[in-house]
TIMAR-20798 format. One record per residue (C-alpha): residue number from 1; x, y, z. Coordinates in nm, 2 decimals. Example, Ala and Ser with C-alpha at 12.3 -4.5 7.8 and 13.67 -1.06 7.14 Angstrom:
2
1:1.23:-0.45:0.78;
2:1.37:-0.11:0.71;
***
This chain:
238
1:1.18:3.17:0.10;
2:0.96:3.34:0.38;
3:0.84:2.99:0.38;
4:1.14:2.83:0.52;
5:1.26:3.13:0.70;
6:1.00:3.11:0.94;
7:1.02:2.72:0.99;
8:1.44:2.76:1.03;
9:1.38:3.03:1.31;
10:1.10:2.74:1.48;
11:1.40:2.50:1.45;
12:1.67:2.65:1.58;
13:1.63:2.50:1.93;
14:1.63:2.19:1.83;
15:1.85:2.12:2.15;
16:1.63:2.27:2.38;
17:1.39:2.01:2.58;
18:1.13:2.26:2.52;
19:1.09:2.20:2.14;
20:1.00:1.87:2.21;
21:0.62:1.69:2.28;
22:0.76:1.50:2.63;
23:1.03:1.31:2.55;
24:0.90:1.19:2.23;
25:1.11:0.99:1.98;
26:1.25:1.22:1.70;
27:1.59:1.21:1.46;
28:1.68:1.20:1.10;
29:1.45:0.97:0.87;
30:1.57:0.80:0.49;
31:1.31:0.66:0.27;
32:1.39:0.52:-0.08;
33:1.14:0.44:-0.33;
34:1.18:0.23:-0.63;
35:1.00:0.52:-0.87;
36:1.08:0.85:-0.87;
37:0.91:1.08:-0.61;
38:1.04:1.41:-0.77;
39:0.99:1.39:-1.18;
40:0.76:1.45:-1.45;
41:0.40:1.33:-1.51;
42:0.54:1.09:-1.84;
43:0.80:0.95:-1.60;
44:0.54:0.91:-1.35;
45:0.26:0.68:-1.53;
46:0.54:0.49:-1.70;
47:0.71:0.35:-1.37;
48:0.33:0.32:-1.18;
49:0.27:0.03:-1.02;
50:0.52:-0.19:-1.15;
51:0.83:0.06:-1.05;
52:0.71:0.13:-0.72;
53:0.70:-0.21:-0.53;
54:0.97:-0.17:-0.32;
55:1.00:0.08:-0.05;
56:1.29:0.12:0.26;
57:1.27:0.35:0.51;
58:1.52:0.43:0.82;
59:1.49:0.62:1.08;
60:1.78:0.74:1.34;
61:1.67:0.82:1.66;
62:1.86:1.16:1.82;
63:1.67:1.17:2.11;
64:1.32:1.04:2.30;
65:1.19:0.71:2.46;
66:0.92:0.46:2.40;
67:0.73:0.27:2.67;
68:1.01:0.39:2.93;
69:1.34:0.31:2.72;
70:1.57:0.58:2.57;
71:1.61:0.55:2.19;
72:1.89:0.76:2.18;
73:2.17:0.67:1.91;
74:1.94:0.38:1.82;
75:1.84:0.30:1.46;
76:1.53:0.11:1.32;
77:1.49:0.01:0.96;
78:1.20:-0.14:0.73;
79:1.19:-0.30:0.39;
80:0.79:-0.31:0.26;
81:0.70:-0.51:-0.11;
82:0.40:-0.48:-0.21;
83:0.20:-0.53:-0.53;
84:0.07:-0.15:-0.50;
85:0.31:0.18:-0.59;
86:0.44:0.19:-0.22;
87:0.46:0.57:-0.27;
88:0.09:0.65:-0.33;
89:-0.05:0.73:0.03;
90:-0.32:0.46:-0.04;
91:-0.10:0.14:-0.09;
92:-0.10:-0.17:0.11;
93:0.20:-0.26:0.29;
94:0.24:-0.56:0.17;
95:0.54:-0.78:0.34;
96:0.78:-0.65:0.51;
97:1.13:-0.68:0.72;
98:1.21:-0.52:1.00;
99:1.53:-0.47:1.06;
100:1.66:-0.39:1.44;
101:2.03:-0.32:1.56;
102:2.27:-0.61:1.68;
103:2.41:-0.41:1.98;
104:2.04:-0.32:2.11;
105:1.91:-0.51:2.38;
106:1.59:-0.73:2.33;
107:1.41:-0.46:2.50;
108:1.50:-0.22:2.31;
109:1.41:-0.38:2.03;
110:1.12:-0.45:2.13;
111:1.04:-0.08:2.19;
112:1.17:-0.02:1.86;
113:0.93:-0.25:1.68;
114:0.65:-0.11:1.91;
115:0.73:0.24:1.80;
116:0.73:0.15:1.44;
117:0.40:0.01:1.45;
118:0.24:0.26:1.64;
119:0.37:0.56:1.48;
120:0.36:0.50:1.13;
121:-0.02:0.53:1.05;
122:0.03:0.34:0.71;
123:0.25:0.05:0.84;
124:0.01:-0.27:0.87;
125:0.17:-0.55:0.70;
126:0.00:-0.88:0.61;
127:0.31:-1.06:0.68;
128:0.61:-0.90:0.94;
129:0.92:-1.07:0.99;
130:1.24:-0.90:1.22;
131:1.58:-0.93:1.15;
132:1.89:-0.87:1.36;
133:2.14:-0.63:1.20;
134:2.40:-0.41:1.22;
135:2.26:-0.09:1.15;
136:2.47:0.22:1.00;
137:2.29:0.56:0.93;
138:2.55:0.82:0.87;
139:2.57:1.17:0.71;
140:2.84:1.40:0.57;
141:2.93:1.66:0.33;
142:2.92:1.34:0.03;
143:2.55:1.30:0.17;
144:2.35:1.03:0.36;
145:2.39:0.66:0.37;
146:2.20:0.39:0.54;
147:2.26:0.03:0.56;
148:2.16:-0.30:0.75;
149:2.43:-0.56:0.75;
150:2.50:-0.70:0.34;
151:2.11:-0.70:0.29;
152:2.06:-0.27:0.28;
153:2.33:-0.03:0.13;
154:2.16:0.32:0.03;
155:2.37:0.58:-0.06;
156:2.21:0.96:-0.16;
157:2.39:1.24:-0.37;
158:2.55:1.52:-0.21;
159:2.31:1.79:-0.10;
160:2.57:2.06:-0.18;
161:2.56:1.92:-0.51;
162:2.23:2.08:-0.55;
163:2.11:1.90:-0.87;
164:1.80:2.09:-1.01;
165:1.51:1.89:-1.21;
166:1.48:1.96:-1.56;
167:1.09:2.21:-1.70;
168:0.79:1.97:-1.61;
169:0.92:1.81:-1.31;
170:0.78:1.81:-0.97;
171:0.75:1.71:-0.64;
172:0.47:1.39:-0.73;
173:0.44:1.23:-0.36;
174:0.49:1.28:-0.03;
175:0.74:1.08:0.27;
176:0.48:0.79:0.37;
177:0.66:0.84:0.72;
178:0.55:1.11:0.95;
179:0.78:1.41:0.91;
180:0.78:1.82:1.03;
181:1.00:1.91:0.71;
182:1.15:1.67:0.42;
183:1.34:1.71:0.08;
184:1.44:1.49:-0.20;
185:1.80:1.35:-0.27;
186:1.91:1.18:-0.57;
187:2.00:0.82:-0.50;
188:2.33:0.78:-0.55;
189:2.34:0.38:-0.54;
190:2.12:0.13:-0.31;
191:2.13:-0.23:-0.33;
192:1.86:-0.49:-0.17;
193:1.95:-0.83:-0.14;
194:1.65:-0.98:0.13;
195:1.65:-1.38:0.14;
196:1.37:-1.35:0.38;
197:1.17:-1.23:0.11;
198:1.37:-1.31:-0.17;
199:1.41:-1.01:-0.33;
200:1.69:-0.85:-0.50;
201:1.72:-0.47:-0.64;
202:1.99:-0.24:-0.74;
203:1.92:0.14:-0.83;
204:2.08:0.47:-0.89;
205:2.09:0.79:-1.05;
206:1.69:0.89:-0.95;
207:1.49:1.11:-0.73;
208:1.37:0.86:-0.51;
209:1.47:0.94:-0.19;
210:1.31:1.13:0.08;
211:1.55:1.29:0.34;
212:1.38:1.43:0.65;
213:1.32:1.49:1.01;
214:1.02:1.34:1.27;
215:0.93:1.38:1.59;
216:1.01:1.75:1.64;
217:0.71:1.98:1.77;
218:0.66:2.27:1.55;
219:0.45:2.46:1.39;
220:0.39:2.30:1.06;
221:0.40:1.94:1.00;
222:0.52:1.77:0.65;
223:0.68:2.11:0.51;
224:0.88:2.05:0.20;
225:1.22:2.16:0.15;
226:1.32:2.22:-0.23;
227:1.63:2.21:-0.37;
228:1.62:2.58:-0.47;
229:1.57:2.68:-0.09;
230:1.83:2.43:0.02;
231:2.14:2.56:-0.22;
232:2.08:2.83:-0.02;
233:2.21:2.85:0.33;
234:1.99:2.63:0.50;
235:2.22:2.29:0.42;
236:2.24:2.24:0.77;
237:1.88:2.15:0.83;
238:1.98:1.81:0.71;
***
């Protein structure tokens, strides 16, 4: 708990300017998984490769600009295939969507695509395609939902619910996006219905999502939040 006691007491200003690299891009991030980033090792080699295929991530931009435009209340939003376990850190990205808001303008989704690609190390698809959407990230006491017109619905568990993992599970990978602190919800239903890459998946009831936050400058990068800190009374962190 020291742990996250001294990363809270770092976050605290998160309003102040002075927290922040420049005016860098930073927000609230959701990545979903099709395999389950928080279980045990049997669960684990049962679902890799062939569980792990499919990976969305969204990102929700509080604050920051990119190439001289403000990002602020902007959302962006990827879908990756691949035929490697898109959680593993040394996957390729395979295809991918991305999807950028309808009330943007072409600049700014421009800048969006160009901050995608340039700060997400991992992110080097053999084939890209955009899409124009409208983009919903949202949070709330029930917990965090993301969605891109009828082709991404995500919805996570409630954090207060603070649902525990059973002996033997664990924490098996890591966001594949650049975060300063994450944790893991329990999907509570997502749906992925892409004709661009016709695909189609339904999920729920797994630890597959990453919650998190990126862009902030502090002290430790990539810090992990677990559920045992967060029934405590650091809920508002995400």
């Amino acid at each position: 708990m020291k742990r996250l006691t001294l990363l809270l007491t770092g976050l605290t200003g998160f309003a102040l300017n002075t927290l922040f690299a420049g005016d860098a891009p930073r927000g609230s991030l959701l990545e979903l998984h099709s395999c389950e980033v928080y279980a045990g090792p049997c669960v684990v080699n049962s679902e890799a490769p062939q569980e792990g295929r499919c990976m969305v991530r969204a990102w929700d931009f509080a604050g920051g600009t990119f190439n001289g435009l403000d990002l602020t209340g902007l959302k962006v939003a990827v879908l990756q295939l691949s035929a490697d376990n898109l959680a593993d850190t040394d996957s390729k990205s395979g295809k991918a969507v991305v999807y950028v808001p309808e009330s943007a303008t072409v600049a700014q989704r421009n800048a969006l695509v160009g901050w995608l690609k340039s700060s997400q190390a991992d992110f080097h698809p053999a084939d890209l395609q955009i899409r124009v959407a409208k983009l919903e990230f949202t949070k709330s006491e029930k917990g965090y939902a993301f969605s891109a017109g009828n082709f991404v619905a995500i919805k996570t568990a409630s954090l207060e619910q603070c649902v525990m993992g059973s002996c033997g599970e664990t924490l098996w990978y890591q966001p594949r996006s650049a975060t300063s602190l994450f944790t893991v919800a329990v999907n509570h239903g997502s749906s992925v219905n892409e004709p661009l890459l016709n695909f189609k998946w339904n999920d729920s009831g797994n630890r597959s999502i990453f919650l998190g936050r990126f862009g902030e400058q502090t002290a430790s990068k990539g810090v992990y939040v677990s559920m045992t800190e967060l029934c405590g009374s650091t809920k508002a962190v995400f």
